[in-house]
N, C-alpha and C positions, 0 to 999 in steps of 0.2 A: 854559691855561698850559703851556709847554712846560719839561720837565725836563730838565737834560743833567747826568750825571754820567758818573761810569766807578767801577768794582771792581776791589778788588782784593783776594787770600788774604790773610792776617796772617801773618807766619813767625816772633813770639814777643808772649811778653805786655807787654811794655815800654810798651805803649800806657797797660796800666793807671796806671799811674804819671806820665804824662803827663795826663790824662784830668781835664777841667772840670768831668764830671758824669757821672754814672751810672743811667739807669733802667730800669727792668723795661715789656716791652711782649709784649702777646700777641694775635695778628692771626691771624684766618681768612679763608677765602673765600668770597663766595656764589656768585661766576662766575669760571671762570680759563677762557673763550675765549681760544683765538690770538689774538683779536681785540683783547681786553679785560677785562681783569679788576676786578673790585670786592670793594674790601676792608675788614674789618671791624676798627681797631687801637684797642685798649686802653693806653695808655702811663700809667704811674702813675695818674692816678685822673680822665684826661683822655680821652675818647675820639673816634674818628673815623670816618666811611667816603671809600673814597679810592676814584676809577674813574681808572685807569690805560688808555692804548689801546696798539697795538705799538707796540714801538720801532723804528726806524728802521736799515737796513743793518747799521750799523756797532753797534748796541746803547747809544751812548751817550743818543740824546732819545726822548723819547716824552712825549706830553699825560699831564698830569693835571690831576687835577679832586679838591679835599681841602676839607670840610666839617667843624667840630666837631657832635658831637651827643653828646644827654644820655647818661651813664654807665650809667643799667640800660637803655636802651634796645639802648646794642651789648652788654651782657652777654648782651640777649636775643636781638638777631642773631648774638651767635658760636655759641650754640647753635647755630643754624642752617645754619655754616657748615660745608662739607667738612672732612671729616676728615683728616689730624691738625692741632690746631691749632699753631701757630708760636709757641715762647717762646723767647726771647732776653733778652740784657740790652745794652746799646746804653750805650758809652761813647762820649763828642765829646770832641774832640782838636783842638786848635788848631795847626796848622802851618803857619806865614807867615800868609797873607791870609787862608787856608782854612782850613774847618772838616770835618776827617775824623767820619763816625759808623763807629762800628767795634762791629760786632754780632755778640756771641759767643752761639751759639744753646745750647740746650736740650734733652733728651726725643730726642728722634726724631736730632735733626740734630745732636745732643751730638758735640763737637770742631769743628766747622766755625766758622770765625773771618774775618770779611769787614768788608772795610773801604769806604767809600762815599767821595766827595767828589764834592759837585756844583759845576759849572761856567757861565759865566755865556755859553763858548762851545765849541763841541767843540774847538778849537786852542787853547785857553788855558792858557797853563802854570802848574804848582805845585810845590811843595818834594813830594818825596816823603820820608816820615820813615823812619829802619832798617826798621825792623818791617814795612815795604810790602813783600812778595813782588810774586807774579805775578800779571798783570793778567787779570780774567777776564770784564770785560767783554763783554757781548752775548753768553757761552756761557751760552744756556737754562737748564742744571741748575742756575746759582748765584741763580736769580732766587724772590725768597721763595715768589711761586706754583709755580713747580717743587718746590722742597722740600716743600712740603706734600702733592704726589702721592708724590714723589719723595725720600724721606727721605734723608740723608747716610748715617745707620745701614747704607741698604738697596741702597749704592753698592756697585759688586763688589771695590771694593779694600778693603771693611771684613770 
C-alpha cells in the first residue's frame, strides 16, 4: 500500500479543543535504513509493527506495510528497539473531508507538535485549520525515525 500524506508544525493548541479523540502511543525502531525502516507502535493497549520503505522526491508517498500483533509481544520488541523510544500523544481532528492526527510528542522531543493528514492523492486539496503553520513535509528531521536518532531536545536551537 502506498501512503501519501504531508506535515505540517502546529503553531497553537487550538487543536485540542477541536480534537475527536486523544491517545497515548509509544513507537520504537528495530531498523531505520534510508531504505526502510520497521517500527514497533504501542497505541493504547493495541499494538503494531509497521515496515515503511523511502519516500519519494517530494516526501509525500511511500509504501507501507501495517500488521496488528499481540500487546506483550511488541512490549517485548520495544525492548529491543533503538534508543530513545518515541512518546507522544496523538489527537485526530476532523477538518472538512479529512482527518488531521496531530501528535504532540514527549521525553526527548518534548515541545515539538506536528500535524499529519493523509491524502488519497499528492494534488488533492484540503481545508487547512488556523493552527496549521508550516509545512514540513519530506524534511528528514521531522520524520518519527529521525527523532529517535535525532531528539528535538538535542536540536541546536534548543
Amino acid at each position: 500500500m502506498i501512503e501519501i500524506e504531508r506535515k505540517f508544525l502546529v503553531t497553537s493548541d487550538t487543536y485540542k479543543k477541536e480534537a475527536i479523540s486523544k491517545t497515548k502511543i509509544a513507537q520504537g525502531y528495530l531498523s531505520k535504513h534510508p531504505e526502510r525502516s520497521v517500527r514497533i507502535r504501542i497505541r493504547d493497549q493495541k499494538a503494531f509493527i509497521t515496515i515503511k520503505g523511502k519516500s519519494n522526491d517530494s516526501g509525500t508517498s511511500r509504501f507501507e506495510w501495517e500488521k496488528e500483533i499481540d500487546l506483550e509481544e511488541a512490549e517485548n520488541l520495544l525492548s529491543l528497539c533503538e534508543k530513545p523510544i518515541i512518546d507522544k500523544y496523538r489527537y485526530e481532528v476532523k477538518c472538512g473531508d479529512h482527518l488531521f492526527e496531530v501528535d504532540e510528542f514527549q521525553d526527548e522531543n518534548q515541545g515539538l507538535v506536528i500535524a499529519e493528514v493523509e491524502l488519497n492523492s499528492e494534488d488533492e486539496t484540503f481545508l487547512k485549520p488556523d493552527w496549521l503553520g508550516a509545512e514540513v513535509t519530506g524534511d528528514p528531521k521531522y520524520y518519527n525515525s529521525q527523532l529517535a536518532s535525532v531528539p528535538y531536545l538535542n536540536w541546536p536551537h534548543n
